[in-house]
C-alpha positions as CSV (number, residue, x, y, z in Angstrom):
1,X,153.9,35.9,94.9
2,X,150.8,33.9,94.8
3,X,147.5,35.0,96.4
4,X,147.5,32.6,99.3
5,X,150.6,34.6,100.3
6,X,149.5,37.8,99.7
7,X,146.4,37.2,102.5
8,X,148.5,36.2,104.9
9,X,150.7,39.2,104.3
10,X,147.8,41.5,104.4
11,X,146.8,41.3,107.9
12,X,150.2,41.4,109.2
13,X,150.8,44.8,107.7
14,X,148.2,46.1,108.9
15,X,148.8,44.7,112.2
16,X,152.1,45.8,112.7
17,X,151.6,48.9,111.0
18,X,149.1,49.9,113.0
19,X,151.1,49.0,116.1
20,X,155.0,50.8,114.9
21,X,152.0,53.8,114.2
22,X,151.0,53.9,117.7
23,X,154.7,53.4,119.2
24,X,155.8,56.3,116.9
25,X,152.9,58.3,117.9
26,X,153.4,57.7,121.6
27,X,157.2,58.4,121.1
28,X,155.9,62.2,119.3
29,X,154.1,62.8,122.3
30,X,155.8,61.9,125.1
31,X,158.6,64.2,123.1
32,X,156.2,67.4,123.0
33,X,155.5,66.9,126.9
34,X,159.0,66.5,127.8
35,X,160.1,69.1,125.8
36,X,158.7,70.3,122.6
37,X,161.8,71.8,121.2
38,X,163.7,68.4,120.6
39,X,160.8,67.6,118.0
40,X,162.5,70.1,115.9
41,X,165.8,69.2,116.6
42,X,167.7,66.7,113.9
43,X,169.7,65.1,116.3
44,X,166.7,63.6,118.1
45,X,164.7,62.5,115.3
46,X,167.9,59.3,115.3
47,X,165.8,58.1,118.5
48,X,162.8,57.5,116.5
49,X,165.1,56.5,113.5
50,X,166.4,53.1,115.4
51,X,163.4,52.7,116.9
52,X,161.9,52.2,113.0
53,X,164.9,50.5,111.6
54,X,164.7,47.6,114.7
55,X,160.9,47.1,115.0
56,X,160.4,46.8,111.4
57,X,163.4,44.0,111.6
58,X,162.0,42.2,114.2
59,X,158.3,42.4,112.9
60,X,160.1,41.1,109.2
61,X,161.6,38.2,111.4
62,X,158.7,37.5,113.2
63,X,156.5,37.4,109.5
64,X,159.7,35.3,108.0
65,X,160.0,32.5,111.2
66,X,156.0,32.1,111.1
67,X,156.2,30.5,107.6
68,X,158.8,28.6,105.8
69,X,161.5,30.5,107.6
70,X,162.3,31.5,104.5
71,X,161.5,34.7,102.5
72,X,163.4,36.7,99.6
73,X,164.9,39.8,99.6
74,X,161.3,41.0,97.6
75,X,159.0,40.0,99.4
76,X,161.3,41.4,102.4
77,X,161.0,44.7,100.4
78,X,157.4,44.3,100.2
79,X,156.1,43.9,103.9
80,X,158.8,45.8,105.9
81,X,157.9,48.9,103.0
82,X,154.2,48.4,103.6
83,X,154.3,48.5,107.3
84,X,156.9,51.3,107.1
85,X,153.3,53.1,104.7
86,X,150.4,52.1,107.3
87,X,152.9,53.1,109.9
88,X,153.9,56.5,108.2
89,X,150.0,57.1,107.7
90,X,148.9,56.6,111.3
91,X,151.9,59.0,112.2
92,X,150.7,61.9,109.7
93,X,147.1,61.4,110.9
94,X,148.4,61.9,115.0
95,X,150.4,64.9,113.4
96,X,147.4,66.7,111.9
97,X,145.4,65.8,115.2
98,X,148.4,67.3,117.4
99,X,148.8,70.3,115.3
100,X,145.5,71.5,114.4
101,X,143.3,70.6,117.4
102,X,145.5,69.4,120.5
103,X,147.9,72.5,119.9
104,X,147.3,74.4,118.0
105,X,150.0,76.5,118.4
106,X,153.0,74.4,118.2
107,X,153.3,74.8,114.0
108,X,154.3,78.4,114.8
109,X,157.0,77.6,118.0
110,X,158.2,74.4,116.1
111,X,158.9,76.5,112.9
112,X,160.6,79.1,115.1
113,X,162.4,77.2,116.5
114,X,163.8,75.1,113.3
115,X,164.8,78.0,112.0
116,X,167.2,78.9,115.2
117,X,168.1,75.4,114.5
118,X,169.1,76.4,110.6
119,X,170.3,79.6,111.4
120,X,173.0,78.2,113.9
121,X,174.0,75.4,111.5
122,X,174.3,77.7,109.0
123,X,176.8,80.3,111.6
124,X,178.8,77.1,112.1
125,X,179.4,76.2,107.5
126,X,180.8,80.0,107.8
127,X,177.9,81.4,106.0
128,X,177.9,85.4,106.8
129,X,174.8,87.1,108.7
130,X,173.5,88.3,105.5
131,X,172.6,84.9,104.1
132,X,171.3,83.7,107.0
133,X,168.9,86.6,107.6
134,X,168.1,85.8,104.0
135,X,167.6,81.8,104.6
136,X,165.7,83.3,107.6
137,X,163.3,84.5,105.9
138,X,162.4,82.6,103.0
139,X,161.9,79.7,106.1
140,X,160.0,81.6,107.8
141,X,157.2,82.3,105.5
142,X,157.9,78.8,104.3
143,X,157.5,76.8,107.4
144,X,154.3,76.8,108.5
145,X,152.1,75.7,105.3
146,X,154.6,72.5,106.3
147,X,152.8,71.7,109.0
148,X,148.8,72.0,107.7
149,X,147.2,68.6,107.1
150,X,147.8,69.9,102.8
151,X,151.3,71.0,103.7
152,X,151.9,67.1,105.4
153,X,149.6,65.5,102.3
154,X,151.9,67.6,99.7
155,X,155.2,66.1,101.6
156,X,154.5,62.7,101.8
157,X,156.4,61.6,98.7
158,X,159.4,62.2,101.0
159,X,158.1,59.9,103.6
160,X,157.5,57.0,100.6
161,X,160.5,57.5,99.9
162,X,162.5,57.6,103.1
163,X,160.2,54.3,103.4
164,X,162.0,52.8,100.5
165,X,165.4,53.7,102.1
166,X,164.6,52.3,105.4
167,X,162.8,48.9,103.7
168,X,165.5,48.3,101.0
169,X,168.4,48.2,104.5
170,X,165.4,46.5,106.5
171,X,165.1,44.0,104.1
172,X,169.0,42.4,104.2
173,X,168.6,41.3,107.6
174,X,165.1,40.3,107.3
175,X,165.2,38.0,104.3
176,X,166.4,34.5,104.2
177,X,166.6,32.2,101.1
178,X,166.1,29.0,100.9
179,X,169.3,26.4,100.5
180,X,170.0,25.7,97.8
181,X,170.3,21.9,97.0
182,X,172.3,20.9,93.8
């Protein structure tokens, strides 16, 4: 990629970081005043999921259709993974805020109820009481540490790498090579 490219690449990343950021951030809080339960719920976090996977197309599109209308499955990689980072970033950062000075209390009830969440999932593989009381607790003295700003820093491999995931299936609908003439 040549450096011309890269500066136009820059901005745009941070541009439409910044904004899938706020639109995940908004989606986090309208959740927790609708119903703060569901933000510990798996099922719900597909919601947020699609809203990622078609933003991030359509932002790849947008980048693509502004140039040559052309653009490789790498550099595809590249700027749908790097928004998917600034994006992941401002979300961590509205996290901390939301945990540790907005409400303080929701790391406790969110890690209660995730592991109501478990326990159930765990009733319904067959699992007797036993190990669940025992899953039980090893979550819930676990849990919490997940949500402090370290506990977040200390997790955030998993959210590079989920980025990865989500940029290398982003990527085949965003990318678009050139003809080739022979």
């Amino acid at each position: 990629m040549e450096n011309g490219e890269n500066l136009e690449m820059q901005p745009f990343i941070i541009k439409n970081g910044i904004i899938l950021g706020l639109i995940g951030s908004a989606v986090v809080m309208a959740t927790y005043i609708v119903d703060y339960t569901l933000l510990a719920n798996l099922k719900f976090t597909i919601i947020p999921l699609v809203i990622n996977f078609a933003l991030v197309i359509y932002f790849g599109r947008q980048f693509r259709n502004a140039g040559s209308g052309f653009l490789t499955y790498g550099k595809a990689f590249k700027l749908t993974f790097f928004i998917l980072i600034v994006a992941s970033v401002m979300g961590m950062l509205f996290q901390m805020l939301l945990y540790n000075v907005l409400d303080p209390d929701l790391p406790q009830m969110l890690a209660k109820e995730a592991i109501a969440n478990a326990e159930g999932m765990f009733r319904s593989m067959g699992m007797e009481q036993s190990q669940i009381d025992a899953q039980a607790k090893i979550m819930e003295k676990e849990m919490p540490a997940t949500f402090s700003p370290m506990g977040q820093l200390k997790n955030s491999w998993a959210i590079v790498l989920f980025g990865a995931i989500i940029a290398s299936i982003t990527s085949i609908f965003v990318k678009k090579n050139e003809p080739i003439v022979g």
